[in-house]
PATILUM-635064 format. One record per residue: residue number from 1; residue in three letters; x, y, z of N, C-alpha, C in turn. Coordinates in pm, 1 decimal, padded with zeros to 6 digits. Layout:
 dokol lolo      n_x      n_y      n_z     ca_x     ca_y     ca_z      c_x      c_y      c_z
   NUM  ala        X        Y        Z        X        Y        Z        X        Y        Z
...
***
This chain:
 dokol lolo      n_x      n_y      n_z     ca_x     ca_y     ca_z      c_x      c_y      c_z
     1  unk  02466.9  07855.7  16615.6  02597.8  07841.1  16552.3  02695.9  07940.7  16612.1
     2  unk  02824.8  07893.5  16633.5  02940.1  08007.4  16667.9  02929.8  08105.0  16578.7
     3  unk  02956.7  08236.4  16597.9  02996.9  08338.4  16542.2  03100.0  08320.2  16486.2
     4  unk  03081.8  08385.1  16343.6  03187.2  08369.9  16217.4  03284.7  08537.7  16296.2
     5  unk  03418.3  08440.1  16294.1  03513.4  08580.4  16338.6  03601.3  08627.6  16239.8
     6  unk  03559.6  08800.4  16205.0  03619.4  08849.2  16141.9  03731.9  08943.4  16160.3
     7  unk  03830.6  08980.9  16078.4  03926.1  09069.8  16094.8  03874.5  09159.0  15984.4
     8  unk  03948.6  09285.8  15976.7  03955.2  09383.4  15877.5  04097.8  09457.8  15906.1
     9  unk  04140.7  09433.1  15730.5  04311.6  09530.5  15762.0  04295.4  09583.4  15611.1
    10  unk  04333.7  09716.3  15704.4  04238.3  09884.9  15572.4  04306.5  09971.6  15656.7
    11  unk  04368.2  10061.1  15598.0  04501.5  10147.1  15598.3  04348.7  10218.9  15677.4
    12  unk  04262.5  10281.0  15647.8  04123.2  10388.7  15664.2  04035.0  10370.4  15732.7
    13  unk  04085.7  10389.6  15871.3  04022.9  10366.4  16006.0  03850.6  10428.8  16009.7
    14  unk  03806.5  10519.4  15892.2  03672.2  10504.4  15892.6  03594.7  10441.2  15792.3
    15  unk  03693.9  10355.1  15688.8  03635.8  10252.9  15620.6  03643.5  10170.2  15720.2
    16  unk  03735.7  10135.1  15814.9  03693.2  10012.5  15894.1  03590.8  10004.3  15980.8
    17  unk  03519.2  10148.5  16008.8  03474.1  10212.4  16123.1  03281.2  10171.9  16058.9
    18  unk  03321.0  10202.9  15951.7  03154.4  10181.1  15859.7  03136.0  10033.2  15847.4
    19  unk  03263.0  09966.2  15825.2  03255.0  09851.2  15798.1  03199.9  09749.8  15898.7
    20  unk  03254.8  09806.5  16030.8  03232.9  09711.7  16157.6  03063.8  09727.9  16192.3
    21  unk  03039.3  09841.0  16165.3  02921.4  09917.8  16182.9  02793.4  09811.5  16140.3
    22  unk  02830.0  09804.7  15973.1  02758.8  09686.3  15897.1  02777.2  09591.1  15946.9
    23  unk  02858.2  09509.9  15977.9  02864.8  09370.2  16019.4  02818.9  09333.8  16137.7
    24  unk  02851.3  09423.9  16261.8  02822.9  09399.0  16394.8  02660.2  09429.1  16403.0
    25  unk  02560.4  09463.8  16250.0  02420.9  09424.9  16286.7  02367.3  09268.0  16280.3
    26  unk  02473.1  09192.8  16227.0  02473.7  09076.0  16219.8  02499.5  09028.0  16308.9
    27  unk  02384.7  08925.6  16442.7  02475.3  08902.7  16517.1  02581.7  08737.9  16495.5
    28  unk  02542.6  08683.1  16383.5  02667.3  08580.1  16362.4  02779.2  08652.1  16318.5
    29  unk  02812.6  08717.4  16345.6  02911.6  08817.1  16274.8  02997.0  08906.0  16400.4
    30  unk  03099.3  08885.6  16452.4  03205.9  08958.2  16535.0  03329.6  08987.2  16481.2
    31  unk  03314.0  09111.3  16454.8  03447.2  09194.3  16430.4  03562.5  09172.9  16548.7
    32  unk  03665.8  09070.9  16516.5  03746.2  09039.6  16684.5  03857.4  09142.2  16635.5
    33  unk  03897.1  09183.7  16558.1  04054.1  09278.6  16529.2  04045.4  09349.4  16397.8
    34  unk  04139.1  09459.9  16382.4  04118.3  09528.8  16318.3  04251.1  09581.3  16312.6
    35  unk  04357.1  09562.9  16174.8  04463.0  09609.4  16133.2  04445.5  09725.1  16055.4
    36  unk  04597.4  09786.4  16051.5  04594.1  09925.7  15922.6  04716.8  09895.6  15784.9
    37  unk  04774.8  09754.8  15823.7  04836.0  09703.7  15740.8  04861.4  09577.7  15694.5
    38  unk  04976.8  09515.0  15636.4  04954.9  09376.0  15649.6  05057.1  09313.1  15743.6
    39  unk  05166.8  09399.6  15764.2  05247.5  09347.7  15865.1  05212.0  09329.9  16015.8
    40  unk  05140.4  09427.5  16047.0  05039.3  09405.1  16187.8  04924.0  09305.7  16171.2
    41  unk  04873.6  09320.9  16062.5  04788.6  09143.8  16048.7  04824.8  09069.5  16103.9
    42  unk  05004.4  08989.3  16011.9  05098.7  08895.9  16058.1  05087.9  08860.6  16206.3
    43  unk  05131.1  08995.5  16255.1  05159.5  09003.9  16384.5  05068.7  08955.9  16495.5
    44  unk  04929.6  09005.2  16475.5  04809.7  08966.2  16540.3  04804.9  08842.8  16516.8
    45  unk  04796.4  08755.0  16384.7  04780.3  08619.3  16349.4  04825.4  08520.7  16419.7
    46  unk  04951.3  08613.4  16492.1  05065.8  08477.2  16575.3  05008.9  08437.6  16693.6
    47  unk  04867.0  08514.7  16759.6  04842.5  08525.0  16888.8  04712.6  08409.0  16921.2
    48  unk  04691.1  08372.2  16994.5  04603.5  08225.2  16996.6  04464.6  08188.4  16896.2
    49  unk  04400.3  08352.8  16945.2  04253.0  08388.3  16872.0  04317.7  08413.3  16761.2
    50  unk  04258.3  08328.8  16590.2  04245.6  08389.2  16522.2  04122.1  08413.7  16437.8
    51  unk  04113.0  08498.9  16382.6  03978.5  08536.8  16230.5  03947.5  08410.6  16158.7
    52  unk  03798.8  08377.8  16098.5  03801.3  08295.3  16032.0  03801.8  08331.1  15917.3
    53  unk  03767.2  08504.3  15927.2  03774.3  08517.4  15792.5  03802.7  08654.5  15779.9
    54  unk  03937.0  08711.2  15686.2  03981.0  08824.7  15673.5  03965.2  08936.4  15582.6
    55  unk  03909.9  09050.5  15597.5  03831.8  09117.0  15457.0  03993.8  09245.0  15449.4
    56  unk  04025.2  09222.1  15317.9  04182.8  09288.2  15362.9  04212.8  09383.5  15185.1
    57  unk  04252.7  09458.9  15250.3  04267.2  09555.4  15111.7  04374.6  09542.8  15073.9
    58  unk  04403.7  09615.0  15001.5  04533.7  09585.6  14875.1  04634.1  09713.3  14883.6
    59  unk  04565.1  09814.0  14920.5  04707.2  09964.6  14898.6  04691.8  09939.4  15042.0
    60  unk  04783.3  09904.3  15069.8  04798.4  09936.5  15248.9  04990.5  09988.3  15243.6
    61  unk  05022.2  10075.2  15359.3  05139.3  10073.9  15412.4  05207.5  09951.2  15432.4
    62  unk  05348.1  10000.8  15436.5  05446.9  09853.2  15517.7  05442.7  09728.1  15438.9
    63  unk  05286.4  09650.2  15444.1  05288.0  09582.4  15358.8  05165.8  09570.2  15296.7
    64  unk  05162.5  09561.2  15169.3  05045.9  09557.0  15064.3  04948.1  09431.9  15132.1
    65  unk  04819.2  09404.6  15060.2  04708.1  09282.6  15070.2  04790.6  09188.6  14991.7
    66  unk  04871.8  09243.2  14881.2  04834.3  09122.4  14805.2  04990.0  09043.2  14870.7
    67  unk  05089.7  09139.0  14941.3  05199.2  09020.8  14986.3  05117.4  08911.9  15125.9
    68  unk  05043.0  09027.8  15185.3  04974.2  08955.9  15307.5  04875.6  08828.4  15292.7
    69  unk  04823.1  08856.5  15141.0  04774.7  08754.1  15125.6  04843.6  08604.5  15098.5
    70  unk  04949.5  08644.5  14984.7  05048.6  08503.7  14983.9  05099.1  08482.0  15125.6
    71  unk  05122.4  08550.9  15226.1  05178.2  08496.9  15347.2  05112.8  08467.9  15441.3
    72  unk  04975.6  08507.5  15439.8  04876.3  08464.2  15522.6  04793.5  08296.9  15444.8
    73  unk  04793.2  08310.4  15352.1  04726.1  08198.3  15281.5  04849.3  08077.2  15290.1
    74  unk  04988.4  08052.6  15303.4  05117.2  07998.3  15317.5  05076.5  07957.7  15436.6
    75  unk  05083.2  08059.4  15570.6  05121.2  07987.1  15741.1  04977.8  07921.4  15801.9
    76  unk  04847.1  08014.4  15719.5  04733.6  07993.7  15828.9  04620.0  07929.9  15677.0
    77  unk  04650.6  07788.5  15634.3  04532.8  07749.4  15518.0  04404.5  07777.4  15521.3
    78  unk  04362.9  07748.4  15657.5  04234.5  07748.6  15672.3  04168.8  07879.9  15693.1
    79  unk  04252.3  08010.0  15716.1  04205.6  08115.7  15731.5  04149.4  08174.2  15569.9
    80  unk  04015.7  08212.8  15612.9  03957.1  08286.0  15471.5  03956.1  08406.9  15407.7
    81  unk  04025.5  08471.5  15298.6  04047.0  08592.5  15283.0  03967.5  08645.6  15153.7
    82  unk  03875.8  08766.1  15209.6  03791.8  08841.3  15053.2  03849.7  08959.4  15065.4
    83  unk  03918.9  08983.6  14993.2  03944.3  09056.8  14900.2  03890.4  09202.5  14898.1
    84  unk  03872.1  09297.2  14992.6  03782.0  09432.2  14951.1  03877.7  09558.1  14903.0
    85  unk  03867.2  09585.5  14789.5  03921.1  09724.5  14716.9  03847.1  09811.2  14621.9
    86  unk  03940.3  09893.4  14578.3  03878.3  10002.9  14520.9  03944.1  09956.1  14321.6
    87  unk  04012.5  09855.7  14346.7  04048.7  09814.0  14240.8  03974.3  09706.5  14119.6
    88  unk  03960.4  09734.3  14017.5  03878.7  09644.2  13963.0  03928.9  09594.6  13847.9
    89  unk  04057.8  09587.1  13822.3  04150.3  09520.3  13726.8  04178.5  09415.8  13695.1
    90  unk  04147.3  09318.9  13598.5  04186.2  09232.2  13609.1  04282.7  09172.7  13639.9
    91  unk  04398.4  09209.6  13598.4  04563.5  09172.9  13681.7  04518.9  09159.7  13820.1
    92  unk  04466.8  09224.9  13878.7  04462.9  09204.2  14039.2  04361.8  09102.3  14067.1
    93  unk  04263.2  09095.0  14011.8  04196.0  08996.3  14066.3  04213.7  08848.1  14029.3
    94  unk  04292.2  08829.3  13908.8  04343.7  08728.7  13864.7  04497.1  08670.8  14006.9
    95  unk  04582.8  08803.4  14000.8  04646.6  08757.9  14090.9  04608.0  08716.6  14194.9
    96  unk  04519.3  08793.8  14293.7  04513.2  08765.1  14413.7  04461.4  08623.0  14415.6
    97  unk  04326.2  08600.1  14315.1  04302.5  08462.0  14296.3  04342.4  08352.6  14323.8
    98  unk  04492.0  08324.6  14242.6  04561.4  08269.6  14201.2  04646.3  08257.8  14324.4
    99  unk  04669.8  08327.5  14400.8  04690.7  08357.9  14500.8  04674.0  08286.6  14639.4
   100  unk  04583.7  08246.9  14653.3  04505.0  08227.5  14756.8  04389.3  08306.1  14780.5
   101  unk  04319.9  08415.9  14747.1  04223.2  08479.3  14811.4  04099.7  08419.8  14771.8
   102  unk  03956.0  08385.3  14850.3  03854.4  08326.4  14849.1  03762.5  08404.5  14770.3
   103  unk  03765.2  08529.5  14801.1  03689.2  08645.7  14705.5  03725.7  08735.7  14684.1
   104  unk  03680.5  08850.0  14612.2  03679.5  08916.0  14530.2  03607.8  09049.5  14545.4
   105  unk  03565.2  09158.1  14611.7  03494.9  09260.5  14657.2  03544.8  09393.2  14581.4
   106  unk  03486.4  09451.6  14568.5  03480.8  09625.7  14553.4  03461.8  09688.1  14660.9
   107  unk  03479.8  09798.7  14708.1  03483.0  09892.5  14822.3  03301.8  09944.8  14814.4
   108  unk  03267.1  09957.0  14683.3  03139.3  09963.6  14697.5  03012.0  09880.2  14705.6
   109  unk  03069.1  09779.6  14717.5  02985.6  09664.1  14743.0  02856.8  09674.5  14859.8
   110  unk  02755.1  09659.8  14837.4  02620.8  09638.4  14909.3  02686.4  09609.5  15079.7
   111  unk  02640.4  09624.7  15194.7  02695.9  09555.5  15272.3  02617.2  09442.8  15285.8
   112  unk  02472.2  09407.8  15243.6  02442.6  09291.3  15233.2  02567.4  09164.0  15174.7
   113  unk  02623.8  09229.9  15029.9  02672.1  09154.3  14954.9  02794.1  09107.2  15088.9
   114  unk  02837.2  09201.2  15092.4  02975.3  09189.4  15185.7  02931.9  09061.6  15312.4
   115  unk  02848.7  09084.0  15344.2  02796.4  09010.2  15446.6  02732.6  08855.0  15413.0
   116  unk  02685.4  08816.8  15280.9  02645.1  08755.7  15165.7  02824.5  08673.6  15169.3
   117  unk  02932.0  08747.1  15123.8  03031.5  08678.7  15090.4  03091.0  08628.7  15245.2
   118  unk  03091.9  08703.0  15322.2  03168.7  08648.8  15420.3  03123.5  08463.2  15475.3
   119  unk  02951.4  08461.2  15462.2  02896.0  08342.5  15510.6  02952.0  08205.1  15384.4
   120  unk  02942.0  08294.5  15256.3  02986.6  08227.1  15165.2  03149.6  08125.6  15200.5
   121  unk  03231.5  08220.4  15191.8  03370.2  08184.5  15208.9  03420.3  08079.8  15335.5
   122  unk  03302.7  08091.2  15423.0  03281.1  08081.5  15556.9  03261.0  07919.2  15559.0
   123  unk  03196.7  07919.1  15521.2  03059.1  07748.1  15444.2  03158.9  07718.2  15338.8
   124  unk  03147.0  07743.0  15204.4  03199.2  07671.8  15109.9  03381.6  07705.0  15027.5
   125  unk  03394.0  07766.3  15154.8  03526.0  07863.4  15067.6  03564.0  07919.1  14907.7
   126  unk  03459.2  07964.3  14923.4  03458.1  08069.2  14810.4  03350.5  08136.9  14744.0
   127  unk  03367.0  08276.9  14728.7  03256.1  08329.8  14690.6  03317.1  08429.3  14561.1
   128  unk  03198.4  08388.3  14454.8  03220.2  08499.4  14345.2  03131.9  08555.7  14281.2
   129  unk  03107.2  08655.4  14247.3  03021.0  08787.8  14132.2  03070.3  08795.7  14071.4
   130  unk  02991.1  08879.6  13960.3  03028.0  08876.5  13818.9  03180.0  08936.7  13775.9
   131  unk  03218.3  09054.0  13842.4  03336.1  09083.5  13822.4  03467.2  08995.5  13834.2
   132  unk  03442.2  08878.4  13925.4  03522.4  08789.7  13940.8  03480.8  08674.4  13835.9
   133  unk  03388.4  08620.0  13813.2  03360.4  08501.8  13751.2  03355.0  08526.1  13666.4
   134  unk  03235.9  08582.4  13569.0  03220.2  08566.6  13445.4  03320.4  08672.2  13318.5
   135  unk  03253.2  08782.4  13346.9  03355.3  08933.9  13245.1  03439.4  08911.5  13285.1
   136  unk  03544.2  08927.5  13365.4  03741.8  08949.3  13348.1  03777.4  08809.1  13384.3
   137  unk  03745.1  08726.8  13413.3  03826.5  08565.0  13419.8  03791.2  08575.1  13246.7
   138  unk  03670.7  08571.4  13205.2  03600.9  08479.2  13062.5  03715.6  08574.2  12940.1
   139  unk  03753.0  08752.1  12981.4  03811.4  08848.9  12906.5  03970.4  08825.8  12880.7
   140  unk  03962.2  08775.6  13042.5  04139.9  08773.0  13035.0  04162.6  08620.2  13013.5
   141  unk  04134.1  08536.0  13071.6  04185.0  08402.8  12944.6  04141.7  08384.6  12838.9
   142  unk  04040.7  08404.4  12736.3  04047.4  08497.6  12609.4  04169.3  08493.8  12535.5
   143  unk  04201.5  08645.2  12599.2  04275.9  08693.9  12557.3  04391.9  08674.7  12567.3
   144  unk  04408.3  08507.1  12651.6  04547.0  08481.8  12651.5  04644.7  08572.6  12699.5
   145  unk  04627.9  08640.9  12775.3  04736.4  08688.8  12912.6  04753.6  08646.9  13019.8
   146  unk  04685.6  08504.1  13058.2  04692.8  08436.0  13208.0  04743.5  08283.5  13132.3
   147  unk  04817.5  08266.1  13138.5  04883.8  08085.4  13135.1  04883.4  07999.8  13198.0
   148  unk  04783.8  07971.8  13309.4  04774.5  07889.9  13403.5  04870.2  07746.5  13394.1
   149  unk  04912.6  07724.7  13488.4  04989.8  07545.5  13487.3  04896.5  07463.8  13521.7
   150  unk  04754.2  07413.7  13423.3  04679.7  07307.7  13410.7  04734.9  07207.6  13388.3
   151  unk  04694.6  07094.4  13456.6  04726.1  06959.6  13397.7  04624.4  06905.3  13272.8
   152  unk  04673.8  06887.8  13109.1  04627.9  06873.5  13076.8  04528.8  06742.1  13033.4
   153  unk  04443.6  06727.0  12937.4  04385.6  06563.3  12898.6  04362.7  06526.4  13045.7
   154  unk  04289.3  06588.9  13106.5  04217.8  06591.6  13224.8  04094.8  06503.1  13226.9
   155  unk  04050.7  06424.3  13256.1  03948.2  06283.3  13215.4  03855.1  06384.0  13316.2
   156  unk  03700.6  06378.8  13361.6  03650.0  06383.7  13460.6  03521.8  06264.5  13440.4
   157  unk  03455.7  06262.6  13550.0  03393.4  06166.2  13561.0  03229.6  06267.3  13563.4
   158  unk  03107.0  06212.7  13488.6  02967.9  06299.2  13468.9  02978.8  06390.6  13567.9
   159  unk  02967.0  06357.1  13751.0  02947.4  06401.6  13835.2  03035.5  06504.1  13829.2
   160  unk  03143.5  06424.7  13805.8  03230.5  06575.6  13848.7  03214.4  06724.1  13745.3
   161  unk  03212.5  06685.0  13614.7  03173.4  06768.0  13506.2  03036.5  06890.3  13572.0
   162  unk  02917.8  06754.8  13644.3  02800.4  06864.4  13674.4  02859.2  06962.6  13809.6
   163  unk  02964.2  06921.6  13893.7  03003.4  06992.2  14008.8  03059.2  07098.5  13950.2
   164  unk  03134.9  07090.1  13850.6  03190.5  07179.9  13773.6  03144.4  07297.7  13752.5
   165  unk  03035.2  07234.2  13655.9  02972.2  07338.6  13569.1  02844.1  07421.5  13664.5
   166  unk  02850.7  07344.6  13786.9  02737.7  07410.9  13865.0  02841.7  07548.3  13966.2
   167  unk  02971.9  07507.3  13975.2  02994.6  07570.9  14078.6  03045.8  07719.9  14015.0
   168  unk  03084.4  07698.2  13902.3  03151.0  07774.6  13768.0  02983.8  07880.0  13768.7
   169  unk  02895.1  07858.5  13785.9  02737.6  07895.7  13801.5  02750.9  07936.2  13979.8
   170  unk  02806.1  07966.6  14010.6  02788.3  08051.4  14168.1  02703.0  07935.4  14220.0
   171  unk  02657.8  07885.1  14214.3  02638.6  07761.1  14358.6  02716.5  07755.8  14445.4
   172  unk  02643.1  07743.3  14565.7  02701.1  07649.8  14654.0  02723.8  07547.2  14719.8
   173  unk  02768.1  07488.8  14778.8  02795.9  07327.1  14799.6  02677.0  07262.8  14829.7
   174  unk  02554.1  07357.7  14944.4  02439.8  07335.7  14962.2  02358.7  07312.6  14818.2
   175  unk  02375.7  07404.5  14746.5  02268.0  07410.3  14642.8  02280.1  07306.1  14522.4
   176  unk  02429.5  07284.4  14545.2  02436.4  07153.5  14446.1  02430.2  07016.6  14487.7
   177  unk  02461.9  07023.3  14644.8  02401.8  06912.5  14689.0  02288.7  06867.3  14641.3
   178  unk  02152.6  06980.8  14711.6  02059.0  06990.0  14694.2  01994.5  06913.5  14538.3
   179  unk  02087.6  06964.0  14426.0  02041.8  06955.8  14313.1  02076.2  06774.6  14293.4
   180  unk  02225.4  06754.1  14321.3  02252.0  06613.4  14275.3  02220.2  06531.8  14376.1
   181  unk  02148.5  06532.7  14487.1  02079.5  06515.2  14601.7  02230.5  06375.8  14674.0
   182  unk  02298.4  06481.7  14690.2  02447.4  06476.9  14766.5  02432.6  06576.2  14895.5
   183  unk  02521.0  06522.6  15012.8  02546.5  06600.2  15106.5  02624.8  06729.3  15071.2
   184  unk  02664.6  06859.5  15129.9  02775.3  06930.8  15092.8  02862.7  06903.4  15143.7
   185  unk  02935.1  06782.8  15233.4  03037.4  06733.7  15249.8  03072.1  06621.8  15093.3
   186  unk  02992.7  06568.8  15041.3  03028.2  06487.4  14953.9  03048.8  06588.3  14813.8
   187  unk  02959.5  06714.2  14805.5  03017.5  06809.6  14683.7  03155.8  06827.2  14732.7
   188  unk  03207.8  06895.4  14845.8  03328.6  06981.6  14861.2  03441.6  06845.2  14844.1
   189  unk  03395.1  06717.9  14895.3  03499.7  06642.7  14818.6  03489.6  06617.4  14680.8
   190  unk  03433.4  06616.9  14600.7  03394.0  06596.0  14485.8  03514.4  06759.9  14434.6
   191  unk  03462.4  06867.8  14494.2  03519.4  06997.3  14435.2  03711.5  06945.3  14448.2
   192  unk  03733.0  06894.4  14579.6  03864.7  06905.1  14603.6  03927.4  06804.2  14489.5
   193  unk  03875.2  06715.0  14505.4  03919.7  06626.5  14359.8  03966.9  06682.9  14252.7
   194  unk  03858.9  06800.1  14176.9  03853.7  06800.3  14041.9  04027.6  06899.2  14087.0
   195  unk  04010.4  06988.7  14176.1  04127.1  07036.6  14179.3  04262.7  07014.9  14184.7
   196  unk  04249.2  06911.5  14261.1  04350.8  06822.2  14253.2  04384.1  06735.2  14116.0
   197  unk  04306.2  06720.5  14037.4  04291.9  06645.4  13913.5  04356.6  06757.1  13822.2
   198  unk  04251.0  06879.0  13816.5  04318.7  07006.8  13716.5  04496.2  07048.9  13766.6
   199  unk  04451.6  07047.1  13906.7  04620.7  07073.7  13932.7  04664.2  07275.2  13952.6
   200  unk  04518.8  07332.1  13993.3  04512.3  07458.3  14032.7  04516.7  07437.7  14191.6
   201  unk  04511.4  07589.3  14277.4  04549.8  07579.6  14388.1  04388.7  07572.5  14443.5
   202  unk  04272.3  07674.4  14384.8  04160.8  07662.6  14450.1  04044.1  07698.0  14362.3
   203  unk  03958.3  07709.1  14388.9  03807.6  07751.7  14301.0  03823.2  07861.1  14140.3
   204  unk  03873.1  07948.2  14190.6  03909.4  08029.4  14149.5  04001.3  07945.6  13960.7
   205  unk  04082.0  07926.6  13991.0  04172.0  07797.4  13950.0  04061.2  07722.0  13808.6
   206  unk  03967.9  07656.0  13933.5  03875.5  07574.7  13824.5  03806.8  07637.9  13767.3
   207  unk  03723.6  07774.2  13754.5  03701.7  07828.3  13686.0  03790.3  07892.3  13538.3
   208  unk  03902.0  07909.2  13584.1  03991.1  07972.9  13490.7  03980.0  07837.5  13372.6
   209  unk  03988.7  07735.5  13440.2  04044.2  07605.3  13369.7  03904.9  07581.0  13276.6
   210  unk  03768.1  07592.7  13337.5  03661.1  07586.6  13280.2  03691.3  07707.6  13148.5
   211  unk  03684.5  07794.5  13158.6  03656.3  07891.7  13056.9  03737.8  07811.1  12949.5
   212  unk  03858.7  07790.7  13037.3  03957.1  07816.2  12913.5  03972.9  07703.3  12799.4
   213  unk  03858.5  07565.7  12864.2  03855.9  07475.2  12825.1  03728.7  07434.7  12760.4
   214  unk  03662.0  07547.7  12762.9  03531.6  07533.0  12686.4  03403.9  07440.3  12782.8
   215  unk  03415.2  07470.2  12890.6  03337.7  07385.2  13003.7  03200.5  07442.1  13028.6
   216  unk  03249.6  07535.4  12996.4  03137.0  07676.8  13047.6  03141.3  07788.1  12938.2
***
C-alpha cells in the first residue's frame, strides 16, 4: 500500500521532533512537512504534494488550528485532520468537530493511539475515544449547550439505524461490514446517507444527533 502522508503544524519544534520520531517507525507512515503555524500550513497546501492527513494543534501563532481547520477543511475536503492538543474541553472539541476535524487527540496520547488514529481517519474518516465520543459529546448535549441544526422526524431505514448505532460504538467501516456482511464501500455509503438525511456536516455530527435523540 502507498504510504499514508502526513503533515504536523505545532508551534514546538520538539513536539514535532518526538512526534516524527514515533511515526517514521512506521514504515506506512511519512512525515512529508512540518509547519509551526496555520498560515504556513495554508501556504504549503497550495504546492502540488499534499498530506493525507494533518495532525494540527490549536494554540499556534499567526493562525490558530481551529481557524486552519475551517479553512483547510473549506479548500482541500478530502484532506484529513486529528486534532492533537493539550486541551480537553468540551467547547473545543465540540467545535472543532463540528468543524470539520476527523479526530480528536490529547498531546498525551499513546503514540500507538496516535498512530491507531491516523490509519483510522485514513480508511474510514474518522476516528474517536472516549473523550470525544462518549463523556463530553453524551455531557454537553445533555446539558443542552450545543443546538445542532438537525433535520428533524428523520425516518431511517433498520440498516441504517444498525450503521448508526455501530459506528456511534467506534467501529469501523471494516468491522461493520464485517458484522452486516456488507463491503466497507457499501457501509461508508450507507454512513454518507444517514448524514445527509440528519443534515450534519460529518461523523462527529451523527453522533451528536444519536445521543441527543436517544439512539444510543
Amino acid at each position: 500500500m502507498p504510504k499514508i502522508k502526513v503533515a504536523i503544524a505545532d508551534d514546538y519544534a520538539i513536539f514535532r521532533d518526538g512526534l516524527k520520531v514515533g511515526l517514521n517507525r512506521d514504515k506506512n507512515l511519512e512525515v512529508m512537512l512540518e509547519v509551526s503555524n496555520g498560515e504556513e500550513l495554508l501556504q504549503e497546501l497550495e504546492k502540488e504534494e499534499r498530506p493525507d492527513v494533518i495532525l494540527m494543534d490549536l494554540k499556534m501563532p499567526v493562525m490558530d488550528g481551529m481557524e486552519a481547520t475551517r479553512l483547510v477543511r473549506a479548500k482541500y475536503p478530502d484532506i484529513k485532520i486529528l486534532v492533537v492538543t493539550m486541551y480537553d474541553e468540551a467547547k473545543f472539541i465540540i467545535h472543532l468537530m463540528e468543524n470539520g476535524a476527523n479526530g480528536y487527540l490529547l498531546k498525551n496520547a499513546d503514540p500507538k493511539e496516535i498512530r491507531k488514529a491516523i490509519y483510522s481517519v485514513h480508511e474510514d474518516g474518522y476516528y474517536f475515544n472516549d473523550i470525544v465520543n462518549k463523556a463530553l459529546l453524551k455531557k454537553l448535549v445533555i446539558k443542552g449547550n450545543v443546538k445542532p441544526s438537525f433535520n428533524q422526524n428523520v425516518e431511517f431505514s433498520e440498516r441504517e439505524l444498525d450503521v448508526l448505532k455501530m459506528i456511534c460504538n467506534e467501529k469501523t467501516a471494516t468491522e461493520i461490514g464485517s458484522e452486516l456482511f456488507l463491503s466497507p464501500r457499501s457501509v461508508e455509503g450507507i454512513r454518507q446517507r444517514i448524514i445527509e438525511k440528519v443534515g450534519v456536516r460529518n461523523t462527529a455530527g451523527l453522533v451528536m444527533f444519536a445521543v441527543k435523540n436517544g439512539v444510543i
